[in-house]
C-alpha positions in Angstrom: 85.5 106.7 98.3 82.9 104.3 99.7 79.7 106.5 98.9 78.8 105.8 102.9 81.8 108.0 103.4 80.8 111.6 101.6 79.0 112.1 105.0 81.5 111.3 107.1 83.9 113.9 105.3 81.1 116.2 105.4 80.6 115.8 109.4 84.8 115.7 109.7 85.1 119.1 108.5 82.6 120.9 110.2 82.5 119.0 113.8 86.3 119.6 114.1 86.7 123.2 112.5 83.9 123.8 115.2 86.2 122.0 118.1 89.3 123.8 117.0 90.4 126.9 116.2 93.5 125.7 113.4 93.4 125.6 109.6 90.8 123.5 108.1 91.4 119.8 108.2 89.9 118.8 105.1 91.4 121.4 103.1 95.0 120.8 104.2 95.1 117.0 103.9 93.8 116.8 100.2 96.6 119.2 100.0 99.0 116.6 101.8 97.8 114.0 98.8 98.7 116.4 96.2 102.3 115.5 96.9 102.5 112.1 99.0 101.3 108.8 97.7 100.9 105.5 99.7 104.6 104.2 99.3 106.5 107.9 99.9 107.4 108.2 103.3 106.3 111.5 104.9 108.8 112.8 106.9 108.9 116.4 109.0 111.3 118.0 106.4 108.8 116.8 103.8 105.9 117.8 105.3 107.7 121.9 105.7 109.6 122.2 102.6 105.7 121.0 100.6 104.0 123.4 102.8 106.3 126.3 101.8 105.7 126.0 97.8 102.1 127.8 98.2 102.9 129.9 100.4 102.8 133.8 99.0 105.6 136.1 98.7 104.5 138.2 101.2 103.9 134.7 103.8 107.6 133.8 102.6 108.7 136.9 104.3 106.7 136.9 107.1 107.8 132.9 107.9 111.3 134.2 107.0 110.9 137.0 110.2 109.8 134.5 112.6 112.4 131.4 111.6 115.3 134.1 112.3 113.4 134.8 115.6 113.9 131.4 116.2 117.7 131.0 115.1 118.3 133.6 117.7 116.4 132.6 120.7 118.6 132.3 123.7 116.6 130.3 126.5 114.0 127.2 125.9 111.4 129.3 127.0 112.0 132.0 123.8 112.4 129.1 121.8 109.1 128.0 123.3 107.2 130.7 122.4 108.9 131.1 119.1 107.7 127.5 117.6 104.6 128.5 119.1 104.2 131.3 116.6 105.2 129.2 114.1 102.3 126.9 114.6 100.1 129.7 115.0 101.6 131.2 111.3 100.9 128.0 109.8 97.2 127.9 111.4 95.6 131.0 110.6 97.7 132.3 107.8 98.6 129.4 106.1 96.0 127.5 106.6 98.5 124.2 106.5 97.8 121.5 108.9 100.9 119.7 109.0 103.5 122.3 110.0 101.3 123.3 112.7 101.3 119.8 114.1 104.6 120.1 113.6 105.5 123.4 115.2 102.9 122.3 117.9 104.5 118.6 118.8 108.0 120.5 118.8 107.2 122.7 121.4 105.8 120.1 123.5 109.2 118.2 123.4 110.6 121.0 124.2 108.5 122.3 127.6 108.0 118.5 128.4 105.1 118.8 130.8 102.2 116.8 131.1 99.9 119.1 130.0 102.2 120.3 126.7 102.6 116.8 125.6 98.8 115.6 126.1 98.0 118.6 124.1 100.1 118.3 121.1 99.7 114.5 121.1 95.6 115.1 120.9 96.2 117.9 117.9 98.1 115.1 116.3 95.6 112.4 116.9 92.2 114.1 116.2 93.2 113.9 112.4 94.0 110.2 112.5 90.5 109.3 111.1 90.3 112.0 108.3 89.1 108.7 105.8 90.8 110.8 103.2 93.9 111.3 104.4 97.2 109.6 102.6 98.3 106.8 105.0 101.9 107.9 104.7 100.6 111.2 106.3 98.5 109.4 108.8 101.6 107.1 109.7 103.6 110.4 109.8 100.7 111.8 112.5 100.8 108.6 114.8 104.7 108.3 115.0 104.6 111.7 116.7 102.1 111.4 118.7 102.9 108.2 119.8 106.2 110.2 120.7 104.5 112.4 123.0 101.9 109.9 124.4 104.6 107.9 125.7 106.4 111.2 127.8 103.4 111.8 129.3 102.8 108.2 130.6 105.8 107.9 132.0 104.8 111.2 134.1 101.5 110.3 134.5 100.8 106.4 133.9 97.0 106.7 135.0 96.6 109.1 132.3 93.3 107.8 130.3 93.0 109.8 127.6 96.5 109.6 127.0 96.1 105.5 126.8 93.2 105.6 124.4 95.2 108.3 121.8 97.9 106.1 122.2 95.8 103.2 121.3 94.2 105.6 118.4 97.7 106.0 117.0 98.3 101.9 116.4 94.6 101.1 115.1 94.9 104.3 112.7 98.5 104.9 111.8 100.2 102.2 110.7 102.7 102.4 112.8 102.8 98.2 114.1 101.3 95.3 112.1 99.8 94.3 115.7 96.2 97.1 115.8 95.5 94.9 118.8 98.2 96.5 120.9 95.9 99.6 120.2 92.8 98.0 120.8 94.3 96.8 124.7 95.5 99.8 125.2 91.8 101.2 125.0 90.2 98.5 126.3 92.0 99.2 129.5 90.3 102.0 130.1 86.5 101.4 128.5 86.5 98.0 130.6 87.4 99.9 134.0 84.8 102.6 132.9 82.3 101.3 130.1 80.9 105.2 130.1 83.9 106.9 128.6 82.6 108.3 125.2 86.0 108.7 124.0 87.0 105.3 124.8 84.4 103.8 122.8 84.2 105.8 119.6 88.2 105.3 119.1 86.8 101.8 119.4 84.2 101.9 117.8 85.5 104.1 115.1 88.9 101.5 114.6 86.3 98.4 114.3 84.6 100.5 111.8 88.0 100.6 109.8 88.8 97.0 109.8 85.0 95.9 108.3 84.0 94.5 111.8 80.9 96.9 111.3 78.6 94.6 113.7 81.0 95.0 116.8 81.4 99.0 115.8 77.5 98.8 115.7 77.7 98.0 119.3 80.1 100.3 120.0 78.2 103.5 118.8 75.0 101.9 120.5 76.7 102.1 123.9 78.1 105.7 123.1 74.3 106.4 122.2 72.7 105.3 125.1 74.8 108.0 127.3 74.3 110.7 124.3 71.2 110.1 122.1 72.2 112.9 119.8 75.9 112.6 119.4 76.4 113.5 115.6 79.4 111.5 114.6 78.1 108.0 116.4 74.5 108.3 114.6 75.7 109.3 111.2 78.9 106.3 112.0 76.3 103.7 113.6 73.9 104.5 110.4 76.8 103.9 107.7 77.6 100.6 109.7 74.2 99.6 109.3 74.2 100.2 106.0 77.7 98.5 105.4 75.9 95.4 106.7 72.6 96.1 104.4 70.4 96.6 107.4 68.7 99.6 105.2 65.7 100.0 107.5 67.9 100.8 110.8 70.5 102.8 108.8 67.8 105.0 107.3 66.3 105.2 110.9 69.5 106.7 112.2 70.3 108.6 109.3 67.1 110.7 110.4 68.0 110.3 113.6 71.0 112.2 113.0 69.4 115.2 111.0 66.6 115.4 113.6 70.0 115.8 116.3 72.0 118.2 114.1 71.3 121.4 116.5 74.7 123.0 115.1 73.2 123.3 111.9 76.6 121.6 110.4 76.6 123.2 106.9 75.9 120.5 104.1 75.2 117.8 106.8 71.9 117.4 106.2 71.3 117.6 102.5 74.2 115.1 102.4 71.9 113.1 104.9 69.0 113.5 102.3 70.8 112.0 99.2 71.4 109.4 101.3 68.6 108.3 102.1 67.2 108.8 99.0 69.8 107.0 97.2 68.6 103.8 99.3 65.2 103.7 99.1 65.6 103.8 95.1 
């Protein structure tokens, strides 16, 4: 890891175990590197059957109650509500991210509404730019999503956010050797309305992936303007400026960002200190 990075992973677990109520993201995709490496395909079956080895006995039987629940529903909507408790099994006593994308993405397909499919499909792509997650796994996130993304535009083609997280899903998972399909996709939308946050830190965030630091630089700078003391844009634009060894504007962010760290985001700021100490050695 890029030492830039450590705060990035420190901000990525506690801004979206704030923003959502599942398992840990952090916790489950260092678990998802235990057994996936960058050549092994994930696939669904795969990302279960791993899942289930750490699970206790007393889990086993609990996952066991609610799979026969399953195998007996009669009507989509039992079946509905069933792979809904799956998810929620997997979230909160689990604790494993990937079945409960799964569970969550499956009962989407299967309601196939707008609103079911723009919700899975944003579970899916809000752990896209974990920087430490494996890219089979990553690749295994954007497939699905991408899945559900294009459902919902063919309901609803004027469906922004959809457009950017389907945008997310090419620059982040690996799913086409063209990123710039992504990138189009998202410029769509940030052209039309320059002002859309989300819009520009998928942007921003994607140009930050590919080493064009000095256009994600621009990027955050926009999203800053609107929100001075959004967390993930200071600490982002500050490790940009750094990547480009403009040390006197990344160090200015870099306090910037603690100064703007209201929800106390445990670990943020000491990580933000060794930081900045590290650089002005």
């Amino acid at each position: 890891m890029k030492k830039p990075q450590i705060i990035v992973v420190v901000i990525a677990i506690a801004l979206f175990s704030v923003l959502y109520f599942l398992a840990p993201r952090h916790k489950v995709t260092e678990s998802a590197s235990t057994t996936t490496t960058d050549n092994q395909e994930v696939t669904s079956v795969s990302v279960i059957e791993s899942a289930k080895v750490g699970l206790t006995p007393e889990q086993k039987l609990t996952l066991l109650s609610i799979e026969n629940q399953f195998n007996s529903s009669k009507t989509p909507k039992d079946s509905i509500a069933v792979l809904t408790k799956l998810g929620r099994f997997w979230a909160d006593s689990a604790q494993k991210l990937g079945p409960y994308l799964y569970y969550t993405y499956s009962a989407a397909l299967l309601e196939n509404s707008e609103k079911s499919l723009t919700f899975a499909a944003q579970q899916l792509v809000d752990n896209l730019t974990n920087p430490e997650a494996p890219p089979a796994f990553l690749k295994w996130i954007a497939g699905n999503a991408k899945v559900l993304l294009d459902k919902a535009l063919i309901m609803n083609p004027n469906n922004d956010s959809a457009k950017i997280n389907l945008g997310a899903c090419f620059l982040f998972g690996n799913i086409s050797d063209n990123p710039m399909q992504g990138i189009l996709k998202i410029k769509e939308v940030v052209d039309k309305n320059p002002h859309n946050i989300y819009g520009q830190m998928i942007l921003a965030l994607g140009g930050k992936k590919s080493g064009q630091n000095q256009k994600a630089i621009e990027r955050f700078l926009i999203i800053l303007k609107d929100q001075p003391n959004n967390i993930e844009a200071l600490i982002s634009v500050a490790e940009c400026y750094e990547l480009t060894n403009q040390m006197d504007l990344a160090l200015e962010y870099y306090q910037k960002a603690k100064k703007a760290n209201q929800m106390n985001i445990p670990g943020l700021n000491d990580a933000i200190d060794k930081r900045i100490q590290q650089l002005k050695k």
